[in-house]
N, C-alpha and C positions, 0 to 999 in steps of 0.2 A: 118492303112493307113492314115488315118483322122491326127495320130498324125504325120505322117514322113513332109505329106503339112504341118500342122502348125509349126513344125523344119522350114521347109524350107523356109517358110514366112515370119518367124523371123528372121533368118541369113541372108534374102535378103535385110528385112526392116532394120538392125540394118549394114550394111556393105554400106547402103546409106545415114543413118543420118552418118555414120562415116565419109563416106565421105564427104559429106557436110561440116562436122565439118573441114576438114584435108583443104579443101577448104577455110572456114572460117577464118582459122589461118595459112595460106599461105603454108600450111604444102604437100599439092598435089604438087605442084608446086616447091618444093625449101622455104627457106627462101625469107621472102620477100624480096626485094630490097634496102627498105632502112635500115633495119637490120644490125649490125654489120656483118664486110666480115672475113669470117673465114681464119685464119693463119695457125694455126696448132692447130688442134683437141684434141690432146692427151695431150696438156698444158691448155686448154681451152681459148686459145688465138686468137682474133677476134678485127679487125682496126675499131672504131669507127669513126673516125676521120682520116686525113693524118697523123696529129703528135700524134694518143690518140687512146692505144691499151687497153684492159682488156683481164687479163688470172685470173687462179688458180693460187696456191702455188707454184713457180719456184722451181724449180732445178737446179743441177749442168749440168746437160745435155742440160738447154734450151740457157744458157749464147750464145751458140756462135748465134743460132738465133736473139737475141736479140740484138748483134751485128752487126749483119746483115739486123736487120732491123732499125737500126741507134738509137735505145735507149740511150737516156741519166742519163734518172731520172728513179727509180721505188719507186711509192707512193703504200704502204703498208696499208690495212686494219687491218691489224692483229692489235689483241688485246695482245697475249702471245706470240706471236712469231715476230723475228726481223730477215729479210735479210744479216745485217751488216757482217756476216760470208762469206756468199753465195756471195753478192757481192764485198766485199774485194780484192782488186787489177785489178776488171775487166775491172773498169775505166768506170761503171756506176754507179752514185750516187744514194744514197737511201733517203727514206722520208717515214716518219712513221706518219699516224693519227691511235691512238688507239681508235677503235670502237667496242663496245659489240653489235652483230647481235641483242639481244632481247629487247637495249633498245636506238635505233638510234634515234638520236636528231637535230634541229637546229645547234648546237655548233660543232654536227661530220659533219655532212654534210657542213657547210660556211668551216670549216677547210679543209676539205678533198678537196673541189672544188680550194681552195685558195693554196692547194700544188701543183694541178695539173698547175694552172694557173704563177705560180711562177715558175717551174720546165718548163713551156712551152718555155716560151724565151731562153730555152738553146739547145733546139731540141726535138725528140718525146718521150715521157712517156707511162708508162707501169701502168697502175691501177690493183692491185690486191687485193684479200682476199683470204681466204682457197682457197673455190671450186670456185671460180672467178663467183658467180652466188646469191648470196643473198645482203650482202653489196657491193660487184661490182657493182651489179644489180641495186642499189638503187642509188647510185653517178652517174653510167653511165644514167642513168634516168634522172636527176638533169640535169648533164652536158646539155644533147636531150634538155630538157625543158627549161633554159636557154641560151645557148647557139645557137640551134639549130632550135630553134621556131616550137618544135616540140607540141602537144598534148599531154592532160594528157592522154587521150586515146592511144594515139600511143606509149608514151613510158610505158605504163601498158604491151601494148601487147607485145612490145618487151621484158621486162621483166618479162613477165610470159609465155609468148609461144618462146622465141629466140632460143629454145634448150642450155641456157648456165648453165641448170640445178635448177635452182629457186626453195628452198626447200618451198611445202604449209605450215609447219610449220610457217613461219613469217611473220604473220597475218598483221604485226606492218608494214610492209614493202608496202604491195599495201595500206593502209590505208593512212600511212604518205603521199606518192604520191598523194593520194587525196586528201588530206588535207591543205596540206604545202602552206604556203603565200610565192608564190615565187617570188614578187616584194620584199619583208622583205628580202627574200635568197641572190635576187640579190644585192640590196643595201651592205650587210653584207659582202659578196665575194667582191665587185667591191672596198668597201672603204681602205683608205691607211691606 
């Protein structure tokens, strides 16, 4: 009997730090607010911005959304793989910075940010990687921080708690974020 109460103490006490937690990380409530607004789920595609969208890996099946939502540019993560096929006559341009998830730098991030900022003047842009959640994850972070005069706090959390899938794997990733001289970043992105 002694053991069924302390089962059930534990499942009371442990279903309230959960909660707490889910609390915590806007996670009871929805996504936070100022969080990326989800597009459509099953591409992992969510409006950062009016003109500055992040998904995963496109498909043939996403084109005509992305149409629809007035895309012009998709700037590409990938390291081994190129869109050039996928977008080929869609009458969205493509832009590739090659970035290895394990060993993201200065040089990919000022490039990555400097494609998005280049491709902006012509209408909305699509930032991807694989899963649209590790190097997306870290650009769309950049972008918050400069950009958006967000917190290195705030765009941690959005990057590890957004639901846009963040593999713990990439140590290198909440690190760099905290580390990064992002008046050097800005300069680097801003100059001609």
């Amino acid at each position: 009997m002694m053991r069924g109460v302390f089962v059930n103490l534990l499942m009371a006490f442990l279903m309230t730090v959960s909660s707490g937690m889910a609390l915590a990380t806007g996670e009871a409530g929805g996504r936070r607010p100022e969080w990326a607004v989800p597009v459509d789920k099953a591409q992992n595609l969510y409006r950062i911005a009016p003109d500055l969208y992040r998904s995963a890996q496109l498909d043939e099946a996403a084109l005509p959304l992305l149409k629809s939502l007035g895309i012009k540019t998709v700037v590409s993560l990938r390291a081994f793989h190129s869109d050039r096929r996928l977008l080929q006559g869609s009458g969205i341009r493509m832009a590739r910075v090659k970035v290895l998830t394990w060993h993201i730098g200065d040089d990919d991030v000022v490039a990555s940010l400097r494609a998005i900022k280049a491709a902006a003047s012509d209408g909305p842009v699509l930032l991807h990687c694989q899963h649209g959640a590790d190097r997306t994850g870290l650009v769309s972070a950049m972008y918050r921080l400069l950009y958006q005069n967000w917190t290195r706090e705030q765009a941690l959390d959005e990057l590890l708690n957004g639901d846009y899938g963040y593999h713990a794997l990439w140590k290198n990733i909440p690190e760099y974020l905290r580390t990064v001289d992002l008046e050097a970043i800005r300069k680097r992105v801003d100059a001609p």
